[in-house]
N, C-alpha and C positions, 0 to 999 in steps of 0.2 A: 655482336653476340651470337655465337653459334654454337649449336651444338656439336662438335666436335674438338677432338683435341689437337695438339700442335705442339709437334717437337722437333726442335734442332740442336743435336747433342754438339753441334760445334757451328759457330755460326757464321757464314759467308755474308759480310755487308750487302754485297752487290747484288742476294736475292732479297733485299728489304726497298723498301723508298727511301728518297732523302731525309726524311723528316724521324722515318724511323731509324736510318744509320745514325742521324744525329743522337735520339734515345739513346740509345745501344752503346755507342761510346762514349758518352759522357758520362753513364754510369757502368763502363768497359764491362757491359754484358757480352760472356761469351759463348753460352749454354741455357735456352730454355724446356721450359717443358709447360704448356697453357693446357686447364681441363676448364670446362666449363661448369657451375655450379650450379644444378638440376633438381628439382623438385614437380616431380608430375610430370608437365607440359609446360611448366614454367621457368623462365632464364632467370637465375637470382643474380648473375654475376662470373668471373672466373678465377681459380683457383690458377695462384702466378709461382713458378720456381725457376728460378737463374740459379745461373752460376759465374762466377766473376773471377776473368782469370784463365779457365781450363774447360775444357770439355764435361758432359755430362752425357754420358750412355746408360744408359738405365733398358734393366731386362724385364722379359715379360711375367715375373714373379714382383718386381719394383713398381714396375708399372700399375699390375693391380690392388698392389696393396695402397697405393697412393690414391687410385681411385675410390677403395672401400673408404678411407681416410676422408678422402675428399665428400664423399657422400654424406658422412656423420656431421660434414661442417654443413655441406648443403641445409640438412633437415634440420639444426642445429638453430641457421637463420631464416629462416621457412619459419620455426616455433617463435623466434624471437619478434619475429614481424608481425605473425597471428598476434601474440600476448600485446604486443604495442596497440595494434587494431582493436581487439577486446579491451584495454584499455583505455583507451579513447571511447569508444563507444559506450562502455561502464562510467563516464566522468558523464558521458552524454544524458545516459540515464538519470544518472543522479543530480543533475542537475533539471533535468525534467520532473523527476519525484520529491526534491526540494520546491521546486515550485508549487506542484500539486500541491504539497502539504502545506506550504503559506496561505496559498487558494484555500483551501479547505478548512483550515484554523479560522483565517477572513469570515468566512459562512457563518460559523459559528459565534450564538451572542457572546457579546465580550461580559459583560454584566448582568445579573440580574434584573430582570422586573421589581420594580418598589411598588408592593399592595400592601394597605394598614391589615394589620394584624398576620401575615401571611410573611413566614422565613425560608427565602430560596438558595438555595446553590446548588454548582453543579461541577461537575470533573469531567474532561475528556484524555484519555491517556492509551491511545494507541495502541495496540500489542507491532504493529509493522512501522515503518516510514509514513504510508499513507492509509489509514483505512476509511471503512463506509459508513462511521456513524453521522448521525447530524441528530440535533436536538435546538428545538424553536417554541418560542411561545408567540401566543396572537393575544393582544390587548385594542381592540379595535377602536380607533380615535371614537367620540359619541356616545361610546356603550358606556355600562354600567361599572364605574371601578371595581366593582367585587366580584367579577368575569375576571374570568381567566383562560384562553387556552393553550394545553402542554403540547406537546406531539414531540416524538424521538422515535427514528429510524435506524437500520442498519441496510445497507446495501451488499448483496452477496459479492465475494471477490473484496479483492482489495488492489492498491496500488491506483495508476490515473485511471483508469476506466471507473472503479469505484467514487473517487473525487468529483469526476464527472456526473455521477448519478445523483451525488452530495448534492450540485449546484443545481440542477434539475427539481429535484426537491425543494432546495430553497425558495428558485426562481416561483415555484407551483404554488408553495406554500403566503406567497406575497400576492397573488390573483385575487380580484376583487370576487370571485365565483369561489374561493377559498374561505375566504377571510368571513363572506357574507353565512358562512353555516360554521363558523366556529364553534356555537352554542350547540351543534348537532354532527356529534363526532360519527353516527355512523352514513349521514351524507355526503362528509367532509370526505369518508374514507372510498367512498365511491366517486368523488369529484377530481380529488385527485390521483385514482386507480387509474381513470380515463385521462388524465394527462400524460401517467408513466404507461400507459398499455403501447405496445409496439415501439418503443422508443431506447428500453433497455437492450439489444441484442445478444435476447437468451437470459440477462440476466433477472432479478427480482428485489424486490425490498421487503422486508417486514418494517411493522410501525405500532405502536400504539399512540392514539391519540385520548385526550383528559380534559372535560372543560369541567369546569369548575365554578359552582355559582355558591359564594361567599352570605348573601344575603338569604338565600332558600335551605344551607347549608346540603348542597349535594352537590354530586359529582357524576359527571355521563362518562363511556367510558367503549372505547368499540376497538379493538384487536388485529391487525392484519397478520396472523402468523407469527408474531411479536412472545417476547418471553411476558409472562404477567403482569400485572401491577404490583407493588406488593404495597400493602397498606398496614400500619403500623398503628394500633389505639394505646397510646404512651401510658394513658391509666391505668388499662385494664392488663396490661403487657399481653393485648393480642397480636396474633400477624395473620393477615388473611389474603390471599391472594386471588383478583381477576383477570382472567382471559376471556371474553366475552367471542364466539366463531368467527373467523374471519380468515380465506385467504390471505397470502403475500399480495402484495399489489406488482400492478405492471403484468402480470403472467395471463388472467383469467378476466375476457370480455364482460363475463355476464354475472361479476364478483359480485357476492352480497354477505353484507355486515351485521352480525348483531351488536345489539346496541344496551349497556347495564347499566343500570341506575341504580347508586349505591349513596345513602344518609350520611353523612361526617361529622363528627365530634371537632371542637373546638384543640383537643388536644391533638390530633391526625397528624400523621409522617403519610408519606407519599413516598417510596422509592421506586424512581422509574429506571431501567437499564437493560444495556445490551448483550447478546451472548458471551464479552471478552468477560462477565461476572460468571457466569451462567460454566461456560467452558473451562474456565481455573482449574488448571490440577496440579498436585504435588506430584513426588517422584514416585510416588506410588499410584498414582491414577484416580486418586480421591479428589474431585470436584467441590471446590468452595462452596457451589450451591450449597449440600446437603452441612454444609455448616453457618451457614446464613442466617436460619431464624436463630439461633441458639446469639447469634450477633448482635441481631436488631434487637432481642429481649434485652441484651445486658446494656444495649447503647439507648434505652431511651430517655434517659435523665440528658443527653449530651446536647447541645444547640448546636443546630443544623450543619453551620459551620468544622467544627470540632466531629462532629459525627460522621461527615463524606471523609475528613481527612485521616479518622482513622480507622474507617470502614477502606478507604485504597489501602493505609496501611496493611492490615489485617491481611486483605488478599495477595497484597504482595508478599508479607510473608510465608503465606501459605503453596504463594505460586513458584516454577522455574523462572519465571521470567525478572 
């Protein structure tokens, strides 16, 4: 393989080798003309013309045009090889962000918690292949059944690096140093800042965490950056929303949380959720959000069940996606 060309418009056995005379006449070549097929600095191959039979003189208008010709094939499998490469490498990916995403589904409870008188569910529904929600509750063996705590995060980014952060969380959120301030979400959110601090590279999480005391009827309630709580009084068709101060976590050493303490009614909705609610927009730029309470008013006769599935309804309606 070289870069040069090679022609013999009529061809003398005696200047080849045996092995190539042999070639040569057995498919009674008697006229070549070899270019080499070039891209950059690199050899792809050579471009072959015989002639079988008769002579082949080719002039130097022939010549070049053969070479322009040959140049368009060169580039032609130059792109053909990239696309294969980029192909391969693309099945590579996806096969790495199908995994992510089983990993990350896996994180996520499969079912709800059973508390007497308390109705859970929940949705997770992606806007990508893989993104950075996570949502966990802490029911601590010992403690009081009518404890409860929530926490749902979003990790900025998406795709494995995000999934990764997924499992970080989870792993943190399963720490006996964790588990042990469940009842005190704005320690919780400094126990586990300190776990994610320096560990994201560059990146951050929001979180709101919720515990829940059934027997006292209240609810604690501390914010990392996080979209609100929104809180639903199904008698009175209120909606009221907390965000109590709080950095992102993982970003800021010397993070500190407030912490809300708020009374609940027996008849109390809970909607806890992440930006993909929050960021919904039609083809006009109108964001879900600001049609949300007008939502949770008309849904609150609905059982919990029936009311996630068509509260995603609703927004998928409303969304591109």
């Amino acid at each position: 393989r070289e870069r040069r060309e090679i022609h013999f418009p009529g061809i003398n056995y005696s200047d080849f080798l045996p092995d190539e005379q042999e070639l040569l006449k057995n498919y009674n070549i008697t006229s070549l003309y070899y270019l080499p097929l070039i891209v950059g600095d690199e050899i792809l191959g050579t471009m072959r013309f015989h002639n079988y039979g008769g002579e082949m003189h080719l002039s130097d208008f022939e010549k070049d045009l053969i070479r322009r010709r040959t140049a368009i094939v060169s580039k032609a499998i130059h792109n053909a090889r990239l696309y294969g490469d980029l192909k391969r490498k693309n099945e590579i990916i996806e096969i790495d962000m199908d995994l992510a995403r089983r990993i990350q589904q896996n994180l996520l409870p499969q079912d709800p918690p059973e508390i007497s008188g308390v109705s859970i569910a929940f949705l997770y529904q992606p806007m990508t292949a893989v993104g950075g929600d996570y949502y966990g509750f802490i029911i601590p063996s010992g403690r009081d059944p009518h404890e409860l705590g929530c926490i749902i995060t979003d990790a900025s980014g998406h795709g494995v690096s995000a999934a990764f952060i997924t499992s970080m969380i989870k792993l943190s959120m399963e720490r006996d140093t964790i588990v042990s301030k469940f009842h005190e979400p704005a320690a919780l959110m400094r126990q586990l800042n300190a776990y994610l601090l320096n560990n994201l590279a560059d990146n951050f999480v929001t979180a709101c965490y919720c515990y829940f005391n059934l027997k006292t009827m209240e609810c604690r309630i501390a914010n990392a950056g996080h979209v609100p709580l929104c809180r639903i009084n199904r008698t009175a068709g209120e909606i009221m929303n907390y965000n109590p101060a709080g950095p992102v976590l993982g970003y800021f050493e010397d993070a500190c949380f407030k912490e809300e303490i708020i009374r609940i009614s027996s008849n109390d909705r809970f909607l806890l959720y992440t930006d993909g609610l929050a960021e919904a927009c039609d083809r006009n730029g109108n964001f879900y959000i600001h049609k949300l309470e007008a939502f949770l008013k008309e849904s609150v006769s609905l059982e919990t069940g029936e009311f996630l599935d068509k509260l995603y309804r609703d927004i998928k309606d409303h969304s591109l996606f």
